[in-house]
N, C-alpha and C positions, 0 to 999 in steps of 0.2 A: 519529435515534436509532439508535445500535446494534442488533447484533443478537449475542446470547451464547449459546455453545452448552452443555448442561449434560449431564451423565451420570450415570445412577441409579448407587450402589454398591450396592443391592441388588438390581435387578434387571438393571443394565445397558443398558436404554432411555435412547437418546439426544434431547435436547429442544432448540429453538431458542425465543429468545422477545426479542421487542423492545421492547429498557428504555431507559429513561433511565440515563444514567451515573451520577446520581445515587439511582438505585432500590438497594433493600437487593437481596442475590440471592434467588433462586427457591429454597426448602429441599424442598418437596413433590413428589414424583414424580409426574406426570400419570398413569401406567399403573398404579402399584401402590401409592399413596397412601401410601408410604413418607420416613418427611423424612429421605433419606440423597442429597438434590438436591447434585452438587456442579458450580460452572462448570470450564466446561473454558477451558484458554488456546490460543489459535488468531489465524489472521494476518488482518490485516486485510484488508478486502472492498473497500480504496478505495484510490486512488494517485494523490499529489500531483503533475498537473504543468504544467508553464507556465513564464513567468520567475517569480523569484523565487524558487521551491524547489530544495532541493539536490538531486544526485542521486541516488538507492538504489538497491540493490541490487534491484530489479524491475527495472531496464532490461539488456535482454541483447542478445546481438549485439555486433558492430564500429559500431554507429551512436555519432557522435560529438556530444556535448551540445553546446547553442546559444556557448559559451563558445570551445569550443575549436575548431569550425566557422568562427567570427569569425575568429580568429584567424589562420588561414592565409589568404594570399592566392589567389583563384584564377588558374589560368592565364590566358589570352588577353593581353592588349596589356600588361599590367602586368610579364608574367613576361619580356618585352623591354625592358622598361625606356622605352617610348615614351607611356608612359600620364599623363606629369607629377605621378604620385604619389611623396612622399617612404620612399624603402624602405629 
């Protein structure tokens, strides 16, 4: 389950609370029992990865995904051309 963060507009007290995605929102302010509860939008708390997912924009740095890693050959016997691989 999620976890959504919400902000009082009348008091300004910030809530976190963990709903089903399918839950209606939270309207009631915890602090000041005002229903002026609104969600806030915010990034998510998880990140896809393995094969099979594509890349995003979370990955930083010069590290180069499983794809393109593949793709080069590495040096040693092959980069002489003695290695009986078709290049």
């Amino acid at each position: 389950m999620p976890i959504y963060e919400y902000q009082c507009q009348a008091c300004g007290n910030e809530h976190e609370a963990l709903q089903k995605m399918s839950a209606e929102p939270l309207v009631t302010c915890p602090a000041c029992s005002e229903p002026e509860l609104k969600k806030k939008i915010s990034a998510a708390g998880f990140r896809l990865k393995g094969n099979g997912w594509y890349e995003t924009d979370f990955k930083g740095g010069s590290k180069k995904s499983g794809a393109e890693a593949s793709a080069k050959p590495s040096g040693g016997s092959c980069g002489s051309g003695g290695c009986g691989h078709k290049h």
